[in-house]
C-alpha positions, 0 to 999 in steps of 0.5 A, spaced: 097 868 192 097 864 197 099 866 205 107 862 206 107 856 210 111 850 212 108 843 212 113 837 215 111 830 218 115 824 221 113 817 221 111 815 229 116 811 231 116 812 238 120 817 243 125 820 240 132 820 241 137 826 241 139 825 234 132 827 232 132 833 236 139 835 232 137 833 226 129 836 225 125 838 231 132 844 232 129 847 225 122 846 226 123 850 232 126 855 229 121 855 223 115 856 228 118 863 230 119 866 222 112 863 219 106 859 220 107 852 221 104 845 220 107 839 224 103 831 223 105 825 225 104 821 218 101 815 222 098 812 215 106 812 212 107 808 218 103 802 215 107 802 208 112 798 212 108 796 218 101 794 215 101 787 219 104 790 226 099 797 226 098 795 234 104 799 235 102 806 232 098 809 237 102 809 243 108 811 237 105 817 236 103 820 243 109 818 245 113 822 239 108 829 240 110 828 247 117 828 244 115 834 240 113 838 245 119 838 250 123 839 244 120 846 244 114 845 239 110 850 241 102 848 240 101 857 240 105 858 235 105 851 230 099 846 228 099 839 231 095 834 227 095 827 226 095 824 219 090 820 219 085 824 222 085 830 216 081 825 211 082 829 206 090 827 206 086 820 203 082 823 199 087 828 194 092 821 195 087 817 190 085 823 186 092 825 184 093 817 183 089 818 178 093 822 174 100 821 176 105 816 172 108 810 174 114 811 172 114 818 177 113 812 183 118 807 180 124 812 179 124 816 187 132 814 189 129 812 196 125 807 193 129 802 190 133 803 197 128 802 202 127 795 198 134 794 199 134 796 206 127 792 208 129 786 205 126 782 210 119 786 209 114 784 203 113 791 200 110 789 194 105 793 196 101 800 192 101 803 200 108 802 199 109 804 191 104 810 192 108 812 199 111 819 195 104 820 193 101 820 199 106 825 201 105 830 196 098 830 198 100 831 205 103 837 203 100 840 196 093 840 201 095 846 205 098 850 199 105 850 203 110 854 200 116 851 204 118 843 206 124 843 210 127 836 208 134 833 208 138 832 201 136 826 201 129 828 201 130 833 196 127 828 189 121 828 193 119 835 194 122 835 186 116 830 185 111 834 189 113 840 184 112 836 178 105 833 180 103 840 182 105 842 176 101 836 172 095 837 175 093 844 174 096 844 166 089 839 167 084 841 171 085 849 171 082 850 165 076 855 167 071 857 162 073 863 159 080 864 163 083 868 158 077 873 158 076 872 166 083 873 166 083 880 162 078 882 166 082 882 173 088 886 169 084 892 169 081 892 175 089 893 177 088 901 175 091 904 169 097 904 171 099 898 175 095 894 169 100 897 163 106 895 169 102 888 170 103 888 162 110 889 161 112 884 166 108 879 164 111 880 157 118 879 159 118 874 163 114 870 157 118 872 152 125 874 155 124 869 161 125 874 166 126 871 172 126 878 177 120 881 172 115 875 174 118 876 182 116 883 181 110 881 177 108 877 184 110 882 188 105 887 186 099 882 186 101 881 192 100 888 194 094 889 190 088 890 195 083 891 190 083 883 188 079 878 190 083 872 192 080 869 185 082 874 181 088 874 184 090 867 183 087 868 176 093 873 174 097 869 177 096 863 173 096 868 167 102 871 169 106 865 168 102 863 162 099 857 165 093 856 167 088 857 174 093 855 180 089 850 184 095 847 187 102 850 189 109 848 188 112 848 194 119 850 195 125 846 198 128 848 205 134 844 206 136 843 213 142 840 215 144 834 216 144 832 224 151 833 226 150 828 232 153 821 232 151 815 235 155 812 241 159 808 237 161 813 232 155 812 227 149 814 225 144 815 231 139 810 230 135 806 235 136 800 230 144 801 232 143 801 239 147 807 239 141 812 240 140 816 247 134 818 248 129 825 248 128 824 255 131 819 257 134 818 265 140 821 268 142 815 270 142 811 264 144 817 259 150 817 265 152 810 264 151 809 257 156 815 256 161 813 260 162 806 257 162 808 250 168 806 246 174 810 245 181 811 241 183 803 241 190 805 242 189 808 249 189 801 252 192 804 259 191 810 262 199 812 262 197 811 254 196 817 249 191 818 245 188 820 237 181 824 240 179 824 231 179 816 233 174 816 238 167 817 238 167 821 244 171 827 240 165 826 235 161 828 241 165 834 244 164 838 238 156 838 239 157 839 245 163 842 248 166 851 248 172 851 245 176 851 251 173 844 253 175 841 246 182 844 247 183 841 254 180 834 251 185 834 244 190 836 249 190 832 255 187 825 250 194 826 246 198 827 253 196 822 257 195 827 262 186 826 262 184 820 263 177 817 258 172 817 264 174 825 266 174 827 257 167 824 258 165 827 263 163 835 260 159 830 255 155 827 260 155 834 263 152 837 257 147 833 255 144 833 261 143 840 262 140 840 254 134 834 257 133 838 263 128 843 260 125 837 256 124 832 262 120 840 266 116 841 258 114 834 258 111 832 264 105 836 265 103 832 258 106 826 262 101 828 269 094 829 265 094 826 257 087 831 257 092 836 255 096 833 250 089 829 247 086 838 247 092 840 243 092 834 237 085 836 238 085 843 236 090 842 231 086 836 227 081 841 227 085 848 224 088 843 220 082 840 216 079 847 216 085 848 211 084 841 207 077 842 206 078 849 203 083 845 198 079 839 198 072 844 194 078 847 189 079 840 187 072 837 186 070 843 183 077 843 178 075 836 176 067 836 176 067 832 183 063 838 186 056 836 183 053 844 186 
């Protein structure tokens, strides 16, 4: 009913550094070339756990689009937007907190983990409850079809699917749906009505997953329907009533298989991370002093490459043949670990040197980053407020 789209965001946090670029914004690459996309910077999720330090997020969020555009977001083909300046992200927040049980907020995994994590953080606090809330808004508002999330973010796509799902069992409940409804059947033609017919009925009888897929297929294609009589038979199809808001789907990317310097985790937290755009100097002498197998002590001493966090590295980074020439020389003795660092430090060069080239002209003039954000914020609202009128109107807030 609705055109596909994808709808994914980041808290700014400030650069970037090479585990985002491997964990995210490689998939948002690819992702911007198969479907329209909307990428924000989720700067009000920012103040859930940095309410009393907001002075940080501006320079935050310029410098991460930055990131996103060296990375190789293209403002041509995906919408670049910030959170906070698309006010109907509030504006759905607070009207689905009116209908959306505690207990769902209470019972989100990375709820309870971030407490544990941040315990040096008062998050007594809504914002910081409410934070699933708020991003269910941030995607429900533009209908997306797809959210492409890690596994640890898939209870949240489930929330959002749920609250989707609530909503619209309460407030789409048009006068007389069902004749409205019946009325747009026959406006298929004789034929494609009697189909429309059958397929509803096996998939409400007999739960006929590939009849409502056909079922929607049809609709899809039926030029004769308007945008609402379609959305009307499509919330008789499922017998539901009218889709206000649309469950999105999950898109599971992979997790990043870039660690950090000392073997765990990329995080800047760690002090382990290389940097989007970071210089050659320092990506050079942060990679030659990371720590290696333990058991190599002198040059003349073999070592174990699965015990040493430059290996983790070459599997990023290196061909076949330069693994094989690692493994082989690290177990022999016959390299030393300077030189099995070196095609590393080779690589990861060569992939930040178009980034230094796509950042800088953003980097010489910010007007031409500030015209892109600009442009986005204003494609983006255009979609919320065309949700925002279906919403007020669903729930008597329209006043026409």
């Amino acid at each position: 009913m609705y055109p596909d789209r994808v709808v994914s965001g980041m808290r700014p946090t400030g650069s970037m550094h090479l585990g985002h670029y491997h964990g995210a914004l490689k998939n948002w690459i690819r992702l911007q070339a198969e479907q329209p996309c909307l990428f924000f910077v989720a700067d009000w999720h920012a103040l859930t756990t940095h309410y009393d330090d907001p002075a940080i997020i501006e320079k935050a969020t310029w410098d991460m689009l930055v990131d996103w555009l060296a990375a190789g977001i293209d403002p041509t083909q995906a919408t670049l937007f910030i959170q906070s300046r698309v006010p109907e992200h509030a504006e759905l927040h607070l009207l689905l907190s009116m209908a959306t049980p505690l207990g769902w907020l209470e019972r989100v995994p990375t709820y309870k983990d971030q407490i544990e994590n941040l315990a040096n953080r008062d998050l007594a606090t809504y914002g910081f409850l409410g934070y699933p809330l708020l991003q269910a808004a941030d995607v429900l508002i533009y209908r997306a079809s797809e959210v492409p999330v890690g596994e640890d973010q898939v209870p949240h796509v489930e929330m959002m699917r749920e609250i989707a799902r609530r909503f619209n069992h309460l407030y789409g409940k048009e006068p007389g749906f069902e004749q409205k409804a019946q009325d747009a059947v026959k406006k298929l033609g004789s034929k494609r009505a009697r189909l429309y017919a059958e397929l509803r009925t096996l998939y409400q009888q007999n739960g006929d997953d590939d009849a409502l897929e056909q079922a929607k297929a049809m609709l899809d294609e039926a030029g004769s329907l308007s945008m609402i009589d379609r959305e009307r038979l499509f919330g008789y199809l499922e017998g539901s009533r009218k889709l206000i808001l649309v469950e999105p789907q999950v898109r599971l990317t992979e997790a990043s298989r870039l660690p950090g310097l000392d073997g765990r985790k990329m995080s800047k937290s760690y002090g382990n991370a290389i940097g989007l755009r970071e210089d050659a100097k320092s990506v050079t002498h942060k990679i030659r002093t990371m720590p290696t197998d333990p058991a190599r002590v002198r040059r003349t001493d073999p070592g174990e490459p699965t015990r040493c966090p430059v290996w983790q590295l070459h599997q990023v980074y290196s061909d076949t043949p330069t693994q094989e020439w690692a493994q082989k020389g690290c177990r022999s003795a016959g390299i030393g670990c300077l030189e099995c660092k070196q095609p590393v430090i080779d690589a990861v060069l060569a992939e930040q040197e178009p980034m230094h080239e796509r950042a800088q002209p953003y980097l010489d003039d910010p007007s031409l980053l500030r015209a892109i954000v600009a442009d986005g914020n204003e494609t983006a609202r255009k979609l919320a407020q065309e949700t925002m009128r279906d919403v007020r109107e669903a729930m008597g807030l329209s006043y026409t």
